[in-house]
C-alpha positions in Angstrom: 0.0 0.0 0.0 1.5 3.4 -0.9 1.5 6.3 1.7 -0.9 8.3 -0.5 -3.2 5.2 0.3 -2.6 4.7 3.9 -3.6 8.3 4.5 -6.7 8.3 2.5 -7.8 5.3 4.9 -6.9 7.4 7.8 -8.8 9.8 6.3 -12.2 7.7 5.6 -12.0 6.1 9.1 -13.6 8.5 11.2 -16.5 8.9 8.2 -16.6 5.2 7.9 -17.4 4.7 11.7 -20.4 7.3 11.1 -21.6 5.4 8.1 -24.0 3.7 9.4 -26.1 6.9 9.3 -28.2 7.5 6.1 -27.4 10.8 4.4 -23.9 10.9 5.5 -22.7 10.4 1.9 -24.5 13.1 0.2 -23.6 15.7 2.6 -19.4 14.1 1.8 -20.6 15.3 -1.8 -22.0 18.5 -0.8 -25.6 17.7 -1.6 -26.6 19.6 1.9 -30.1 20.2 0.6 -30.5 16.5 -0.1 -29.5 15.5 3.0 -31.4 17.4 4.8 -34.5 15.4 5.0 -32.6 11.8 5.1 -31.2 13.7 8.5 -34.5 14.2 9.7 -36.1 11.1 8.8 -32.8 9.3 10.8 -33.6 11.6 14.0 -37.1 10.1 13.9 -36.0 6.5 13.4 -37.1 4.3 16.1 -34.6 1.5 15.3 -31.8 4.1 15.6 -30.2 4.7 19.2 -30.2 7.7 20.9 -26.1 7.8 20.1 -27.5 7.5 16.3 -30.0 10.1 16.9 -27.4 12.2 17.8 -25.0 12.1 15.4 -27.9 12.7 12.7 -28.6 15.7 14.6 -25.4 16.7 14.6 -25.4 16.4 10.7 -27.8 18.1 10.0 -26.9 21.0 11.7 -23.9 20.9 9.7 -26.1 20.5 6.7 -27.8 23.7 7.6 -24.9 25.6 8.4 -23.4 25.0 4.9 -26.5 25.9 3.7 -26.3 29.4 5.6 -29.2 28.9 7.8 -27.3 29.9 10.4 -30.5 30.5 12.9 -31.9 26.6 12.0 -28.4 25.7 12.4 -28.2 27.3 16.1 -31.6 25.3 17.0 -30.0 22.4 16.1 -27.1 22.7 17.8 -29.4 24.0 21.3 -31.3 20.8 21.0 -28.5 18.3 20.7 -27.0 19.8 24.2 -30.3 19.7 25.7 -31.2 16.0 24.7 -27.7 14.6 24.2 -25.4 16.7 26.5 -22.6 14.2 26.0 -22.5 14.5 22.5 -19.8 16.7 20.9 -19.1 18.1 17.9 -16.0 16.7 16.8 -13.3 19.3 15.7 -11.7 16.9 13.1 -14.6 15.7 11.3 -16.2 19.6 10.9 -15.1 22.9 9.9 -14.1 25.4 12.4 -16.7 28.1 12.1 -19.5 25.1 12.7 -17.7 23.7 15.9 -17.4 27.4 17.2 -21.2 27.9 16.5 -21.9 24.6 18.8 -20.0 25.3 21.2 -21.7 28.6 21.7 -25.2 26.9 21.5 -24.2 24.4 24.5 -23.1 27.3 26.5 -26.6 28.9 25.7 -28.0 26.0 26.9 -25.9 25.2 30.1 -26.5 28.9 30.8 -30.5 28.3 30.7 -30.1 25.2 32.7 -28.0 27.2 35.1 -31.3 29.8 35.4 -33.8 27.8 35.1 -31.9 25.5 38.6 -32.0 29.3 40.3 -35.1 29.9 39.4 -36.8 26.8 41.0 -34.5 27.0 44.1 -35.6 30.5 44.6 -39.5 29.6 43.6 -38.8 26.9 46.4 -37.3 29.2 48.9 -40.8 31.4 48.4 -42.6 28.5 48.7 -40.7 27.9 52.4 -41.0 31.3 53.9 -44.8 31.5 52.8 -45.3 28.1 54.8 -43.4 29.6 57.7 -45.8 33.0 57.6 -49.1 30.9 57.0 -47.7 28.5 59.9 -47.2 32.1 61.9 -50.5 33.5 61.3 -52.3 30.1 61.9 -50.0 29.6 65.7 -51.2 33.7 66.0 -54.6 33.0 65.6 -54.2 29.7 67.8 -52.0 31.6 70.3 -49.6 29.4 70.3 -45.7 31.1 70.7 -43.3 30.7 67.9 -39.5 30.6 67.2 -37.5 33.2 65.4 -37.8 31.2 62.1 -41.6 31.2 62.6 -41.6 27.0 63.6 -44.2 26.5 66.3 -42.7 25.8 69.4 -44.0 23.9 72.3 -45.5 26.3 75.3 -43.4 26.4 78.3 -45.6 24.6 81.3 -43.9 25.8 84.2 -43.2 22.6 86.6 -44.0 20.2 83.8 -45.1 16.6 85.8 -42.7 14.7 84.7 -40.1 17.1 86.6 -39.4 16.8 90.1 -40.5 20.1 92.0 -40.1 21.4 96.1 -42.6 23.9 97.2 -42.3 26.2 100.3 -46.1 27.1 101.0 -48.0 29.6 103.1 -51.7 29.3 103.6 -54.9 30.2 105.3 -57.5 28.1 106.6 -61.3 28.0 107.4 -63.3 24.8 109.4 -66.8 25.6 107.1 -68.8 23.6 110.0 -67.2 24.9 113.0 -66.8 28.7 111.5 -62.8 29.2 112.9 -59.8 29.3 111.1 -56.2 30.5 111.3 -52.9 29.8 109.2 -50.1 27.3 108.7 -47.2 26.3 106.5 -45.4 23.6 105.3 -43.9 22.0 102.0 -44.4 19.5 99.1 -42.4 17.5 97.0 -43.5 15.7 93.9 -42.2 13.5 90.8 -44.7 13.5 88.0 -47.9 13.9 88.8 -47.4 12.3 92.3 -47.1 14.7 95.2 -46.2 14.5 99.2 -46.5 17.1 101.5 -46.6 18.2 105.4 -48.1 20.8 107.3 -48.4 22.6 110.3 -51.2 24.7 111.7 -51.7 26.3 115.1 -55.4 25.6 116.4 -58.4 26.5 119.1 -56.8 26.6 122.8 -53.3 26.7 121.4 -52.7 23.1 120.6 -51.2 23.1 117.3 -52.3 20.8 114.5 -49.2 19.0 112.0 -50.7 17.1 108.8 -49.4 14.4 106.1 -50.9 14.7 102.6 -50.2 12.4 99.6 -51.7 13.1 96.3 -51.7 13.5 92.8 -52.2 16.0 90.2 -53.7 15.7 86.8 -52.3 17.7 83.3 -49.1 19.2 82.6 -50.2 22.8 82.0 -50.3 25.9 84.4 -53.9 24.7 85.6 -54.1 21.3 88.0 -56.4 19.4 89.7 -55.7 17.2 92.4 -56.8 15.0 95.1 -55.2 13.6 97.9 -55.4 11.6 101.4 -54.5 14.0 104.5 -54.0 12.4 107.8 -53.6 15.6 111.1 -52.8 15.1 114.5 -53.7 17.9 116.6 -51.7 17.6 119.7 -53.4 16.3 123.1 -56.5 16.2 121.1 -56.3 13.1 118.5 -55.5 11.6 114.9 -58.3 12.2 111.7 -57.6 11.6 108.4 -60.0 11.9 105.4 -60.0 13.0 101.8 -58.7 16.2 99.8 -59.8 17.8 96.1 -58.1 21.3 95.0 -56.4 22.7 92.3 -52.9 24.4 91.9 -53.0 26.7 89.3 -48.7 28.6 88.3 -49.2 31.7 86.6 -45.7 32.1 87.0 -42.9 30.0 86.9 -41.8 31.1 90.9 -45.2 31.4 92.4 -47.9 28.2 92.4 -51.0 29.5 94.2 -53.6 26.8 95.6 -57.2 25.5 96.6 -58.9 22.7 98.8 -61.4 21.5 100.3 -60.6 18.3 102.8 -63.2 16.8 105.1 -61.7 14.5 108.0 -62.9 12.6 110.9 -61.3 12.5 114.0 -60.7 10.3 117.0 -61.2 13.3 120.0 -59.3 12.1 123.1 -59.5 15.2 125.0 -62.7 17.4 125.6 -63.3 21.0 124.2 -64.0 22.6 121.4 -62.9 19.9 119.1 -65.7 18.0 117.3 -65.1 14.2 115.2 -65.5 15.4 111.7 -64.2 18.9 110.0 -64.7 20.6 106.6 -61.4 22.4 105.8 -61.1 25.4 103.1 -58.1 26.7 102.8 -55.6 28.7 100.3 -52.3 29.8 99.6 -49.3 30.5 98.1 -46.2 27.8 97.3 -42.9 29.2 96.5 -41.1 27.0 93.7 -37.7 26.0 94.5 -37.0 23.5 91.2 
């Protein structure tokens, strides 16, 4: 083979691995106008592969350009980087001016891509914040508080019942059947809803009366009710016990203030004004320590 030969075949190669492409020929001869609608009807070949596809695209656009339709040409070229952005013009099998023209049209394209990704992250973003503002206005309208970002946050229920809490408490009190009353003090703890307490009251003829209460509380918010089982000894007198219902009811997070009602019999060992059975009112104030 003579080296005029061998670089003819060097020459064909890159045509002859293309050739399985109809129209390919005629645009070798120049016959662009021709080839224009093999190109087309190879671009709408279903037996052809989307590789196949391609390089008819790619053709015809080339077809175009030789033709001067420079602007059919271009919307070719945008096309082939929007449905094959792989595909490349290759610089050795075209003319320059034509691989400068598609390298233009991909960089229209990957600039549209580019706006069109900003676009929908900003649409996005403006779809967040009007979530966040229709969350806001709902929580307003609910009066529910909310964070800086406009999330919903859980109220704060001072002395929640699953935490541990010790009180401090003042308080007055009222026997309903025996009309007297007076004052005492004393202190609860309590772990959940449960709750323990003691007390200390001074009563009729100076003997002073010290109580036990156990009892529970119901809800987590700043409201409460409760009930409990209170056992008193009043000195030199005797031992009664009964039942308790009340509420507590924390407006804010140091101060707890309080109602009940008890009624309790008693065992009286010493004469006076002390009678078996009592109906206790009382109210007061608890100081929260944790």
């Amino acid at each position: 083979m003579s080296f005029r030969s061998f670089c003819l075949v060097l020459l064909l190669l890159p045509m002859a691995a293309w050739a399985d492409i109809r129209g390919i020929d005629l645009y070798a001869r120049g016959e662009f106008e021709k080839a224009v609608p093999v190109f087309r009807q190879e671009m709408e070949n279903p037996r052809r592969s989307d590789k196949e596809k391609a390089r008819a695209r790619i053709y015809l656009a080339a077809s175009l350009f030789a033709l001067e339709m420079r602007v059919d040409a271009t919307r070719e070229l945008e096309e082939l980087a929007r449905l094959y952005p792989e595909q490349r013009v290759d610089p050795n099998r075209f003319p320059p001016n034509f691989v400068a023209l598609a390298e233009k049209a991909r960089a229209t394209v990957e600039t549209e891509e580019l706006r069109k990704q900003t676009e929908a992250a900003k649409a996005e973003q403006e779809r967040l914040a009007a979530e966040a503002e229709r969350g806001r206005r709902e929580a307003e309208a609910l009066g529910q508080p909310q964070g800086p970002d406009g999330e919903v946050t859980a109220p704060v229920e001072p002395h929640a019942a699953s935490s541990f809490r010790l009180r401090p408490e003042l308080f007055g009190y009222v026997d309903v059947l025996g009309r007297s009353g007076g004052y005492g003090f004393g202190a609860t703890a309590g772990y959940g809803g449960l709750e323990a307490g003691v007390r200390a009251m001074p009563g009729p003829e100076g003997r002073w009366g010290m109580g036990l209460e156990v009892g529970y509380v119901f809800g987590r918010g700043s409201f409460q009710p409760r009930v409990a089982l209170r056992g008193t000894h009043v000195v030199g007198v005797g031992l009664g016990g009964g039942g308790v219902v009340g509420a507590r009811l924390t407006l804010l997070p140091q101060l707890t203030l309080m109602a009940d009602v008890g009624f309790e019999g008693f065992n009286v060992d010493a004469a006076g004004s002390y009678r078996s059975t009592v109906l206790v009112a009382s109210t007061g104030v608890g100081f929260n320590l944790f």
